[in-house]
C-alpha positions as CSV (number, residue, x, y, z in Angstrom):
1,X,-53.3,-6.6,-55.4
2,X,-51.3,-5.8,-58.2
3,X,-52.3,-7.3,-61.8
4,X,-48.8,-6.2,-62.9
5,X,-46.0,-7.5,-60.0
6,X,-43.3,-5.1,-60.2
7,X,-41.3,-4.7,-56.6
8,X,-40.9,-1.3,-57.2
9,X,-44.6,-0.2,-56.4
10,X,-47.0,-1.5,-53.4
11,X,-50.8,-1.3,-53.3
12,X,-52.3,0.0,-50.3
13,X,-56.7,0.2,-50.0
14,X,-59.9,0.3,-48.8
15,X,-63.2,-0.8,-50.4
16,X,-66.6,-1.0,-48.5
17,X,-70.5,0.0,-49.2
18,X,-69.9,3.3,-47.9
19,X,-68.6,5.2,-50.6
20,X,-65.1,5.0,-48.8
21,X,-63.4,3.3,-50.5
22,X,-60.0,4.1,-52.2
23,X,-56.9,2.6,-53.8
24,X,-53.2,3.5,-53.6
25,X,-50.1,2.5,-55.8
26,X,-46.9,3.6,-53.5
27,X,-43.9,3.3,-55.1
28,X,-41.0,2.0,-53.0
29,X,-37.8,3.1,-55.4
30,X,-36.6,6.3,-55.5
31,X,-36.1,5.5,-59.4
32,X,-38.0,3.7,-61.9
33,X,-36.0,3.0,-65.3
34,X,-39.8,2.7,-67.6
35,X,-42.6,4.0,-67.6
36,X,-45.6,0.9,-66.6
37,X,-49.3,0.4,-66.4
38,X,-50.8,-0.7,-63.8
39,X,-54.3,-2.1,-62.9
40,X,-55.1,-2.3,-59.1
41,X,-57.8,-4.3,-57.7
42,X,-59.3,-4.6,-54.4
43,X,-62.1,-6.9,-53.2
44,X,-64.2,-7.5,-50.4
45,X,-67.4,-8.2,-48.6
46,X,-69.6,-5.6,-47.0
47,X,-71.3,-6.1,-43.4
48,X,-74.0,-7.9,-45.4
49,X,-71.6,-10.2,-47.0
50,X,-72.1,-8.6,-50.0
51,X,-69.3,-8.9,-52.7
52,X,-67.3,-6.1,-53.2
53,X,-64.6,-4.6,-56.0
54,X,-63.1,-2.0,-57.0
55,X,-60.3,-1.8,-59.7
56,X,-58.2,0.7,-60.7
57,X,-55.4,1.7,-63.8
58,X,-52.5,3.5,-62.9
59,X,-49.7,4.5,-65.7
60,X,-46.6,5.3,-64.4
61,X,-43.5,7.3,-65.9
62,X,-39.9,6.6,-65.9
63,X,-38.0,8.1,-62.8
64,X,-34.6,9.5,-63.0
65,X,-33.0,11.4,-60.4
66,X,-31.1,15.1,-61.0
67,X,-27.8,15.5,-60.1
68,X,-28.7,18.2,-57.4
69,X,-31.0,16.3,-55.8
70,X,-28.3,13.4,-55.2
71,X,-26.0,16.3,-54.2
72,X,-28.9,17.3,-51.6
73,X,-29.1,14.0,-50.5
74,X,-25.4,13.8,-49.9
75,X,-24.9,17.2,-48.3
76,X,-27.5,16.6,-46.0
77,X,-26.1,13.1,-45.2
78,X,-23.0,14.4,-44.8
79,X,-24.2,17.0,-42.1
80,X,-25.4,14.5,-40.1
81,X,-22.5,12.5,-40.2
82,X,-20.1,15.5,-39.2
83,X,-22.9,16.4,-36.1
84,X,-22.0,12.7,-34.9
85,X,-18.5,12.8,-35.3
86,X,-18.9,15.9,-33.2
87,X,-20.8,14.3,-30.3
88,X,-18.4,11.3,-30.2
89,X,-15.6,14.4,-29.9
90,X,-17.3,15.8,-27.2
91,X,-18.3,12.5,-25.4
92,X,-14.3,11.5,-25.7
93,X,-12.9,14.6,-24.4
94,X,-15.6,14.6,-21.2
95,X,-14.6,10.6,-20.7
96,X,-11.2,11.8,-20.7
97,X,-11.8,14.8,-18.8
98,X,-13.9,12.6,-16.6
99,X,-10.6,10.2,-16.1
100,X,-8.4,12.8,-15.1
101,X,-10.7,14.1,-12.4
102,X,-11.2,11.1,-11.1
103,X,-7.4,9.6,-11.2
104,X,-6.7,13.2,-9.2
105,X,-9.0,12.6,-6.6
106,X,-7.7,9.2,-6.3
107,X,-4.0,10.6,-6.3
108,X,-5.2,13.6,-3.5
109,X,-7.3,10.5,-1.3
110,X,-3.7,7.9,-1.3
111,X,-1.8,10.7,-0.6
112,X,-4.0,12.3,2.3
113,X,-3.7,8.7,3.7
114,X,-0.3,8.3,3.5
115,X,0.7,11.8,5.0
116,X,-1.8,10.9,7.7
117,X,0.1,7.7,8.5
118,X,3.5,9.1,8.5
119,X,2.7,12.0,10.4
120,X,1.4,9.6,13.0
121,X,4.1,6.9,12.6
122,X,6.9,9.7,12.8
123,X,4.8,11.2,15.8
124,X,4.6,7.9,17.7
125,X,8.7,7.3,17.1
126,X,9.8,11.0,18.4
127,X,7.9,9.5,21.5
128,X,9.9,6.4,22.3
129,X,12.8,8.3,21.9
130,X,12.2,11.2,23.8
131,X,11.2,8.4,26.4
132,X,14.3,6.8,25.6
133,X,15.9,9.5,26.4
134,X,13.4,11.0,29.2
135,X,14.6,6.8,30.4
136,X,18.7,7.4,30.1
137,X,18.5,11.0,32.2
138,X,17.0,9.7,35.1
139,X,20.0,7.4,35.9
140,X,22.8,9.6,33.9
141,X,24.3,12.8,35.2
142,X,24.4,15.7,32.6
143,X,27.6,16.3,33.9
144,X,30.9,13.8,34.5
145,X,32.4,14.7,38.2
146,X,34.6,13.4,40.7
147,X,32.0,11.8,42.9
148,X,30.7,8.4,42.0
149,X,27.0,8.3,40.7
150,X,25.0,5.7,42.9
151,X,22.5,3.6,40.2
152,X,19.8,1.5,42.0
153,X,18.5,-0.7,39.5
154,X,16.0,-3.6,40.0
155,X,15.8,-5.9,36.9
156,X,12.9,-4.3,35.1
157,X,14.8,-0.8,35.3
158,X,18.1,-2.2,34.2
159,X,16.6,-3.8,31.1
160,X,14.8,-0.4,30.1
161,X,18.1,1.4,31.6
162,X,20.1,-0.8,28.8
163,X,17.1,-0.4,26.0
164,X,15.9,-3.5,26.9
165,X,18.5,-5.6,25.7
166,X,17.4,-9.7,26.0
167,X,19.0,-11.4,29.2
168,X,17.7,-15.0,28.5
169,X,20.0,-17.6,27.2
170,X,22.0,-14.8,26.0
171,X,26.1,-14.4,26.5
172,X,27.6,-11.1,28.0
173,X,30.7,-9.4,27.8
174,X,31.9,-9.5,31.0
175,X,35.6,-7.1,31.5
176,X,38.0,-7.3,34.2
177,X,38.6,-4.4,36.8
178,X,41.8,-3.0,34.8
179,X,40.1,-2.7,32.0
180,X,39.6,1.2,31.1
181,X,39.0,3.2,27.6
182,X,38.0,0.2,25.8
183,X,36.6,0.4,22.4
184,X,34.7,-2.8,21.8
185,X,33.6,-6.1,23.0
186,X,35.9,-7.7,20.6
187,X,39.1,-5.8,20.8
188,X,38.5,-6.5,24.3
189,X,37.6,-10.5,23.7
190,X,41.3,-10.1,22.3
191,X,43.1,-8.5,25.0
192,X,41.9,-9.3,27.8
193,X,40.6,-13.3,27.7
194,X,37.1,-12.9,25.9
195,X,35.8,-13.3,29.3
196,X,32.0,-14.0,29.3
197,X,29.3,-15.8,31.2
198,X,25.6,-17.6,30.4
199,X,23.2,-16.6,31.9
200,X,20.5,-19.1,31.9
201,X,17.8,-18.3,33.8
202,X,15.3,-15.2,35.0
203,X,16.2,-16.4,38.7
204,X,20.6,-16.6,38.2
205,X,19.9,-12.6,36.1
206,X,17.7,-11.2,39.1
207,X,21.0,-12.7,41.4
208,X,23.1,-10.3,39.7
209,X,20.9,-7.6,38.7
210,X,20.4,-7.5,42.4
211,X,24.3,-6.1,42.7
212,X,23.8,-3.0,40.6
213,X,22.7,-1.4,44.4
214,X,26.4,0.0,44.3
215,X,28.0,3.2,43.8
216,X,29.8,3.3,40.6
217,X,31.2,6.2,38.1
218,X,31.0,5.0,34.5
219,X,33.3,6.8,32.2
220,X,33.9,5.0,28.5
221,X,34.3,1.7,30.3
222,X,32.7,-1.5,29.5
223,X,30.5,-3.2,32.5
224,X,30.3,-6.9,33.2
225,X,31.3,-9.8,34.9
226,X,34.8,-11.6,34.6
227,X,35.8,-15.2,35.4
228,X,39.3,-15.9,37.0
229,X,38.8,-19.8,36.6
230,X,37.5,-19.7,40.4
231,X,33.9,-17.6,41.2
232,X,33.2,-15.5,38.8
233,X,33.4,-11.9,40.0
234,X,31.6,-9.1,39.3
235,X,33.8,-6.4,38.7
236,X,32.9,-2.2,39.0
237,X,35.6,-0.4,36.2
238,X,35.7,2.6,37.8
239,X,35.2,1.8,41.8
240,X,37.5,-1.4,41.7
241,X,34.4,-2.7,43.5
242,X,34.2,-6.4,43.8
243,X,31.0,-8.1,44.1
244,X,30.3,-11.8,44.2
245,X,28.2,-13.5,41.8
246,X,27.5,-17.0,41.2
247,X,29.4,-19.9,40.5
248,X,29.7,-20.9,37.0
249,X,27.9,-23.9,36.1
250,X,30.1,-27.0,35.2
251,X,31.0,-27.5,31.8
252,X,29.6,-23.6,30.8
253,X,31.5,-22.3,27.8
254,X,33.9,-19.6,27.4
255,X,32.4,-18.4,24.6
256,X,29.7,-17.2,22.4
257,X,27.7,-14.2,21.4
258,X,28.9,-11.3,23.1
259,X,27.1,-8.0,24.6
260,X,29.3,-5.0,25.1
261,X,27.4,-2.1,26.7
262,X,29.8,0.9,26.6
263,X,28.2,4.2,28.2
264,X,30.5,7.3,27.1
265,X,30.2,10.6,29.2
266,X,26.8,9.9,30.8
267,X,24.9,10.4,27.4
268,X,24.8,7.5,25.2
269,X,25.0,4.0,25.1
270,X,26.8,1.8,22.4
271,X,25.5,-2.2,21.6
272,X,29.0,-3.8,20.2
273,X,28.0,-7.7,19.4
274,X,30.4,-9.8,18.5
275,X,31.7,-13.2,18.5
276,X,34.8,-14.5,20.9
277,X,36.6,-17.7,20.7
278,X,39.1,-18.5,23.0
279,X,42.5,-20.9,21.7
């Protein structure tokens, strides 16, 4: 213990039988504005409980600190601050560096992706449309002539013949024999009496899907059916063919959504919908 407190020192020691023993005065300041006397004292009991002391004086001189050694200090706490600053540099720019490399790999994996699905989205369309058209040359000649071109269609081969256009509940076109070098449903609906025709069932289509066995030339001409107010006749533009078809049902109307299927010189096939209403 310390006879004199003072918080600038600390006492630090040993004291036993054994001629070890020893006291220290450690001073905790780096300055010490006076010089002081101390007396240190240490006391104990030896393995045969014998009391023990020791006590010590210590005089002590004023501390002041030079200049250069402050300048020291500061210089050498100034190095170490400049080292971390560097390392927290270094540790930004390979963070950042660290970013970038991963944002491109990122950027390289979405866009590996992407081509990979387009390539196979733009593969599977040039497919269906070289099917599509692998579909339209097996009933189309390359070439228009003066013979007829006979079509046998059943109904599956007429809906993929027409690019499977709906049939159920759905209103058709339908122009009369005269009828040439049309240019669409509607002008048509116009002209000629917006003829058209329900058909409202799978069995009343395969009845006149089953009439497409025919010989017919098609040449910029809309196909269909035509009502004269009596039967309902099916009509072939370019043969003058007549084919009969079923009866309207009573009370069917004259209008609706219209089809026009137009095929122009055996290579492509125009969808003109439209809307007719008859006065």
């Amino acid at each position: 213990s310390l006879l004199n407190t003072d918080d600038s020192f600390q006492v630090d020691g040993l004291v036993d039988g054994a001629g070890t023993s020893y006291l220290q005065l450690i001073s905790t300041s780096f300055t010490l504005k006076s010089a002081k006397i101390f007396r240190c004292t240490i006391s104990g009991f030896d393995e045969s409980e014998n009391f023990l002391k020791e006590t010590e004086t210590v005089e002590t001189s004023a501390v002041t600190p030079s200049v250069s050694g402050i300048l020291e200090k500061h210089n050498q706490l100034s190095i170490r601050l400049n080292k971390l600053e560097k390392r927290e540099s270094e540790f930004e720019s390979e963070m950042y560096n660290l970013h970038k490399a991963n944002q491109k790999r990122v950027e390289t994996l979405i866009e590996s992706e992407l081509r990979s699905s387009l390539t196979g989205f733009m593969s599977e369309l040039t497919a269906q449309l070289d099917q599509k058209i692998s579909d339209l040359k097996e009933f189309c000649h390359p070439e228009e002539t003066d013979q007829p071109i006979e079509l046998n269609l059943n109904a599956t081969e007429l809906v993929k013949f027409l690019y499977g256009f709906s049939y159920k509940r759905s209103r058709y076109y339908l122009s009369q024999a005269d009828v040439t070098k049309v240019t669409t449903a509607e002008t048509d609906c116009a002209q000629y009496g917006g003829y058209n025709v329900e058909i409202n069932s799978l069995d009343e289509y395969n009845v006149i899907v089953s009439t497409l066995k025919l010989k017919a030339k098609f040449s910029g001409t809309i196909i269909g059916l035509t009502d004269e107010g009596n039967e309902g006749d099916w009509y072939y533009p370019s043969s003058k063919k007549q084919a009969t078809i079923l009866l309207w049902n009573a009370g069917e109307a004259n209008y609706g959504q219209i089809h026009g299927v137009r095929m122009d010189n055996f290579t492509s096939l125009v969808f003109d919908e439209v809307t007719c209403y008859l006065s």
